[in-house]
C-alpha positions as CSV (number, residue, x, y, z in Angstrom):
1,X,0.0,0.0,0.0
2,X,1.0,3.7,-0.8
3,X,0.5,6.7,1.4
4,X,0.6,9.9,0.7
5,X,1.2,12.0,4.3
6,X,0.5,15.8,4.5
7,X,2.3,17.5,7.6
8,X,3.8,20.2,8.7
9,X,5.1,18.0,11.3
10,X,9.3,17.7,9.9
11,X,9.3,14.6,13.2
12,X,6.7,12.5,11.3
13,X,8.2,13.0,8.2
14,X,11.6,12.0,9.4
15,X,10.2,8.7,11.3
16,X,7.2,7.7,8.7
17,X,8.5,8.8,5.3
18,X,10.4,7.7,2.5
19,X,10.5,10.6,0.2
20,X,9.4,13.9,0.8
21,X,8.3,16.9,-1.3
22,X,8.4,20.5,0.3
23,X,6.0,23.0,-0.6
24,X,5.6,26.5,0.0
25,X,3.1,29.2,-1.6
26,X,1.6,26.5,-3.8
27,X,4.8,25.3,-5.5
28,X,7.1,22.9,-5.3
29,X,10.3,24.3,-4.2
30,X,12.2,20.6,-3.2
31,X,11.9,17.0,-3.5
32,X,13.9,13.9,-2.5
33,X,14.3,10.9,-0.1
34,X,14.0,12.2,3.9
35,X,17.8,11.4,4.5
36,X,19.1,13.9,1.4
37,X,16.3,16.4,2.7
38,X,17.4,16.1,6.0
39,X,21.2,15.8,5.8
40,X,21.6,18.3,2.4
41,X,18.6,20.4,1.8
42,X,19.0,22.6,-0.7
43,X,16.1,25.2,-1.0
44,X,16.7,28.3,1.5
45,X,13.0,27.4,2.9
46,X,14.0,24.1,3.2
47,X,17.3,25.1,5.3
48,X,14.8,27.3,7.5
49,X,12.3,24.5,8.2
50,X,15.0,22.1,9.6
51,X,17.4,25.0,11.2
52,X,14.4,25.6,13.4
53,X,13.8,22.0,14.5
54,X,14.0,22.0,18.0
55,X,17.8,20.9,19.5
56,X,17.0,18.7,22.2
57,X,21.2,18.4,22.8
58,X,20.9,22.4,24.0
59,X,19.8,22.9,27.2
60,X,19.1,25.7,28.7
61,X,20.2,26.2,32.4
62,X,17.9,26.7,34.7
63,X,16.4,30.7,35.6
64,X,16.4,32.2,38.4
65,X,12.9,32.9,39.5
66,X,11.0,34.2,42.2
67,X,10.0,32.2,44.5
68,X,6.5,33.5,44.7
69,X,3.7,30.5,44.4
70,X,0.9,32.1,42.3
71,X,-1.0,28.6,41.2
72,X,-1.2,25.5,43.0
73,X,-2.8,22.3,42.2
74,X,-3.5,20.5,45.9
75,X,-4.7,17.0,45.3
76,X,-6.4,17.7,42.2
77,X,-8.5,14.7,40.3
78,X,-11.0,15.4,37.4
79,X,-13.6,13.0,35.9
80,X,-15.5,12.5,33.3
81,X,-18.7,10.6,32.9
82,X,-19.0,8.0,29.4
83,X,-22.4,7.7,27.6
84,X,-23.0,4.9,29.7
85,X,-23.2,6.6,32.8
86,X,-19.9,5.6,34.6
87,X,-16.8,7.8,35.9
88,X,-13.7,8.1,34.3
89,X,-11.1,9.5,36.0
90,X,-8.8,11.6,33.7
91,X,-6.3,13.5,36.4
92,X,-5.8,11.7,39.5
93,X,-4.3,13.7,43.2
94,X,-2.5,16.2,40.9
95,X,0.3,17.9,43.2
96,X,2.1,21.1,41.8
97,X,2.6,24.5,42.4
98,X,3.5,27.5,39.6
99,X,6.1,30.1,40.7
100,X,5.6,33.8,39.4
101,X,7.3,34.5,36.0
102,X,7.8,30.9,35.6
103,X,6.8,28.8,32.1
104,X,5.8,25.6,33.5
105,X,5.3,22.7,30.8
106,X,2.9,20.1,30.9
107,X,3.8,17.3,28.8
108,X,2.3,13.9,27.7
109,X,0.6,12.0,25.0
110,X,-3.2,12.1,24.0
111,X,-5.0,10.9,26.6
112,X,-2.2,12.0,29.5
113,X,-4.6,14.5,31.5
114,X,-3.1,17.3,30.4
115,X,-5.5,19.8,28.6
116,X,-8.0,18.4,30.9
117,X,-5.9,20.3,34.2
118,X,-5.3,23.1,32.0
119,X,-9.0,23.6,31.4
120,X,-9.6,23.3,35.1
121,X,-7.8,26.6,35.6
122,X,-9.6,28.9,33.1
123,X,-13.0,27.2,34.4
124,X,-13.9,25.5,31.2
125,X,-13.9,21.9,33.6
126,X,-14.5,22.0,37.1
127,X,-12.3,19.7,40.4
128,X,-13.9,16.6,40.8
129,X,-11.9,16.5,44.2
130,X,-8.8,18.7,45.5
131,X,-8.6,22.6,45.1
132,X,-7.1,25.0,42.9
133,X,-5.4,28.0,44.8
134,X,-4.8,31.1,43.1
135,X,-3.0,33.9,44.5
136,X,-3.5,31.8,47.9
137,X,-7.3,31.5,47.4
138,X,-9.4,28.3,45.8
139,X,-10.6,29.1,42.7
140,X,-14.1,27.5,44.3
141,X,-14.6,30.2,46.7
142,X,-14.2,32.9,43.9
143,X,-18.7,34.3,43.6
144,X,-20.1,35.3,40.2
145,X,-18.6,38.9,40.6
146,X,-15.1,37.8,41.1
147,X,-14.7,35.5,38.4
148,X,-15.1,38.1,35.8
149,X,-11.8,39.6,37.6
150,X,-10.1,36.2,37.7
151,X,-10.7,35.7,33.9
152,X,-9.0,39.1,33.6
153,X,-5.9,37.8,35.2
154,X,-5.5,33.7,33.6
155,X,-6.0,33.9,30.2
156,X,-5.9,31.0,27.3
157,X,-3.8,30.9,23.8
158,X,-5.7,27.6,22.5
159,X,-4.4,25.0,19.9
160,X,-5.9,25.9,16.4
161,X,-5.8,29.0,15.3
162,X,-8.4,28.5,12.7
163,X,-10.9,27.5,15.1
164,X,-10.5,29.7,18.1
165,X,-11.3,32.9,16.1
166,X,-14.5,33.7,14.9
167,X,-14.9,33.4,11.0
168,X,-17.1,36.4,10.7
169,X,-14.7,38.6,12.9
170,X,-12.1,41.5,11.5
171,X,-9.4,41.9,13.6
172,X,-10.2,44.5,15.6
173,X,-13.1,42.3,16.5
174,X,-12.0,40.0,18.1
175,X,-9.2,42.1,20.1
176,X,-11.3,44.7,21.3
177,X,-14.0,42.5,22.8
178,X,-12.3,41.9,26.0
179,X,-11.1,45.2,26.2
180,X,-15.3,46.4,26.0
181,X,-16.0,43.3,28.5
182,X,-13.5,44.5,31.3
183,X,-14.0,47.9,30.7
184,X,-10.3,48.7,29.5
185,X,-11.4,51.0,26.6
186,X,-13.5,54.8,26.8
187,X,-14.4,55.2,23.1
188,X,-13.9,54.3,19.7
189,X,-10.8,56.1,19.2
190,X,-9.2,54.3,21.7
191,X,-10.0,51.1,21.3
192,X,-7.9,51.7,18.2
193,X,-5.5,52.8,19.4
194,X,-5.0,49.7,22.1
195,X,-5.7,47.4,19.5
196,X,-2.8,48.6,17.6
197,X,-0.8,49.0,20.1
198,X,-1.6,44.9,20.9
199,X,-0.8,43.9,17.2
200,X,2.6,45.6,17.4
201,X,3.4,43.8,20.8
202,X,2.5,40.4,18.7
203,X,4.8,41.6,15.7
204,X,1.8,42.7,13.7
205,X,0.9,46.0,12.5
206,X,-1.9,48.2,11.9
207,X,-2.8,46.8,8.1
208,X,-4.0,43.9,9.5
209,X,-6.5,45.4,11.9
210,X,-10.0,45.3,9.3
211,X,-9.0,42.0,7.8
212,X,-10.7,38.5,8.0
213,X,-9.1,35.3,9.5
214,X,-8.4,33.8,6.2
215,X,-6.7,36.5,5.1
216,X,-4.4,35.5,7.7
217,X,-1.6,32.7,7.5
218,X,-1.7,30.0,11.1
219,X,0.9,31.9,12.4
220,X,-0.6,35.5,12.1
221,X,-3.8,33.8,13.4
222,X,-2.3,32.5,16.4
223,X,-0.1,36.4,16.9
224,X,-4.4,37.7,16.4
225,X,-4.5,35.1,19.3
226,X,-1.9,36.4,21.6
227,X,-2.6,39.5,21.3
228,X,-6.4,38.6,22.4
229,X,-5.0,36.5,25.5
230,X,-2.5,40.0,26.1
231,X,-5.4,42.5,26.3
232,X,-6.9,42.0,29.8
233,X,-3.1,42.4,31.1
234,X,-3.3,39.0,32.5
235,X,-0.6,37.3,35.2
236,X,-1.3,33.3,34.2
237,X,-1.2,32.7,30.3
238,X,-2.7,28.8,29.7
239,X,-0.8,27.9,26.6
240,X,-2.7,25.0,25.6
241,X,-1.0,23.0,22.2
242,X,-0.3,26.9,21.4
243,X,2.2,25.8,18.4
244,X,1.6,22.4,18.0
245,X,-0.5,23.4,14.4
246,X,1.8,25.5,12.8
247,X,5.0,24.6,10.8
248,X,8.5,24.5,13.1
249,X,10.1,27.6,11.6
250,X,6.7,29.2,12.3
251,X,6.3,27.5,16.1
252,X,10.0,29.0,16.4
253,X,8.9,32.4,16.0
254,X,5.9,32.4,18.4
255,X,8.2,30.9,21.1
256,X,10.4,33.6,20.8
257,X,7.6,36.2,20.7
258,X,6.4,34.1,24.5
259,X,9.3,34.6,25.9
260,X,9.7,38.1,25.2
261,X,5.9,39.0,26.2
262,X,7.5,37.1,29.6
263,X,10.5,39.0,29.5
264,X,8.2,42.3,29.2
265,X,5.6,42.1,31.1
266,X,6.3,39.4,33.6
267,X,3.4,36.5,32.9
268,X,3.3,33.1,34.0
269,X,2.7,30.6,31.3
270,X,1.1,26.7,31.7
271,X,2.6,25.7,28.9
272,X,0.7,22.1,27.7
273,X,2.7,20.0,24.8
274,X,3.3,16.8,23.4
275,X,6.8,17.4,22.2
276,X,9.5,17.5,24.7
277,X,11.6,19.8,21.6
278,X,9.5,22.8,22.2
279,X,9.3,21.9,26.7
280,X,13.4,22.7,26.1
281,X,12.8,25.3,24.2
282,X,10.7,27.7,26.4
283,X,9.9,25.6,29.9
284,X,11.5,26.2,33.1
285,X,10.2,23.1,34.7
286,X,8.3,20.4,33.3
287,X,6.1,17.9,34.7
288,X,5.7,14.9,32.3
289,X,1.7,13.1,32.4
290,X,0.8,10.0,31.4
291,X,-2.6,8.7,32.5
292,X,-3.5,11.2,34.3
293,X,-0.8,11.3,36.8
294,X,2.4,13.3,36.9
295,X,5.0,10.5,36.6
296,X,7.9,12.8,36.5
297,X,8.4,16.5,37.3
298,X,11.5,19.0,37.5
299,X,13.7,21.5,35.8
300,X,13.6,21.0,31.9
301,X,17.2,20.7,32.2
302,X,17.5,17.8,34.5
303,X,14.7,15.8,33.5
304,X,16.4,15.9,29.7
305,X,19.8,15.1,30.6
306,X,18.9,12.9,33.5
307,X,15.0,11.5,32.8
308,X,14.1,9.1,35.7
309,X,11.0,7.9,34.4
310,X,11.1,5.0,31.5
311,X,8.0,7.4,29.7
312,X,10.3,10.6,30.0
313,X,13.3,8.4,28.5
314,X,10.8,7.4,25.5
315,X,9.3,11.2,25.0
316,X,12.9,12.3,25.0
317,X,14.5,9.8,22.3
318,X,11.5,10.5,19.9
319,X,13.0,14.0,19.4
320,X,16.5,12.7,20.0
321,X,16.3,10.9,16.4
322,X,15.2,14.3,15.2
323,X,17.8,16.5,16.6
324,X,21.1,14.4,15.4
């Protein structure tokens, strides 16, 4: 049997493929087996797609960060219940606690618990048992005027860029509605103003404040997206599979942009993945999941050049292959 694989996943390619064709704008601009793509690509785009693979071999020592606690999971489970009516438990007696000004990655496969505690933080699933503290108060205790102040604060950068915007939305839209909702703006002229002054701070400018989503590329989408998450000023940033749909010279980019909004402004991010490549490449800490329990946590450092866990070990030499 033949398969023809679309991706813009370069791992996939490298692990399932035996020749690849690379596209960009609609044309072909190289062709050839994975190992000559890999080892001696040719096309400048090319070059860029595998410079910006993730180096698992370069690690970054650790930060030094405040010791601050502004989240903290305390015995944290979260269930679900089937269509037949019985409890599934998808995060089991979570432990963990999120310094200020720290990136925090969560990582594991489909299915680890992951997205599932991240949604528990933004309200979007609620604690089966345990307590969320934020700011050294449970999230639980927070009343109906509150939370619109807590959604202020934790904000979320969710995975698809294509479906987290509203298709019938310019721009400008969709920035300045949480800017109306929390009362940031006075008038028209200066919700204009903020909103371009958001789009420069994502590394977009004002042209792109009347267009459409598809007039947008993933990665602009995903800057519209920032930028959205950045308006409310918020202290916690959920970053849930924030780069896992866009290309890897693309995913570089918005990293970079993260860690400078960090740098700038001082947010926290939960930072949820499958790929340990973009953990090293962002994540002060990780804690690695895997059915619904953390089976491994410390810095990114030590938990790449030292992995205690045999699933750690196995997350890590998937991108291993990649990197040499």
């Amino acid at each position: 049997t033949s398969i023809i694989f679309i991706t813009h996943d370069l791992g996939a390619v490298y692990q399932f493929c035996d020749d690849v064709i690379v596209m960009k704008d609609g044309s072909v601009v190289e062709s050839g087996t994975v190992e000559s793509i890999f080892k001696s690509p040719q096309h400048t785009y090319t070059k860029r797609l595998i410079d910006a693979i993730p180096d698992i071999h370069q690690t970054r020592p650790p930060r030094p960060l405040n010791n601050d606690i502004l989240l903290k999971f305390d015995r944290v489970s979260v269930d679900y219940t089937s269509p037949s009516g019985s409890l599934y438990r998808a995060v089991n007696d979570i432990n963990l606690a999120i310094r200020k000004g720290e990136t925090l990655g969560i990582v594991g496969e489909s299915g680890s618990g992951k997205s599932t505690l991240a949604k528990t933080v933004v309200g979007l699933k609620e604690v089966s048992e345990g307590f969320i503290w934020y700011n050294e108060l449970p999230l639980s205790l927070f009343k109906d005027d509150e939370l619109k102040s807590l959604r202020q604060e934790i904000q979320m950068i969710f995975q698809d860029p294509f479906a987290s915007i509203n298709p019938r939305f310019k721009v400008i839209d969709v920035i300045k509605r949480p800017l109306i909702i929390h009362g940031k703006v006075k008038d028209n002229d200066d919700i204009i103003k903020t909103v371009v002054s958001l789009l420069e701070k994502v590394g977009l400018d004002q042209s792109f404040l009347y267009r459409y989503p598809h007039e947008l590329s993933g990665g602009q989408r995903q800057r519209v997206s920032i930028a959205r998450a950045l308006a409310v000023e918020p202290k916690v940033i959920v970053c849930d599979e924030a780069v896992s749909a866009l290309d890897v010279s693309i995913q570089k980019d918005i990293i970079e942009l993260l860690k400078q909004l960090q740098l700038d402004f001082g947010i926290t991010y939960l930072f949820i993945t499958h790929d340990m490549g973009v953990i090293n490449e962002i994540c002060d800490r990780v804690a690695v999941m895997k059915n619904g329990e953390i089976v491994e946590l410390n810095n990114t450092e030590d938990i790449i050049k030292h992995p205690q866990s045999d699933y750690a070990k196995q997350l890590i030499s998937e991108v291993a292959v990649i990197a040499k």
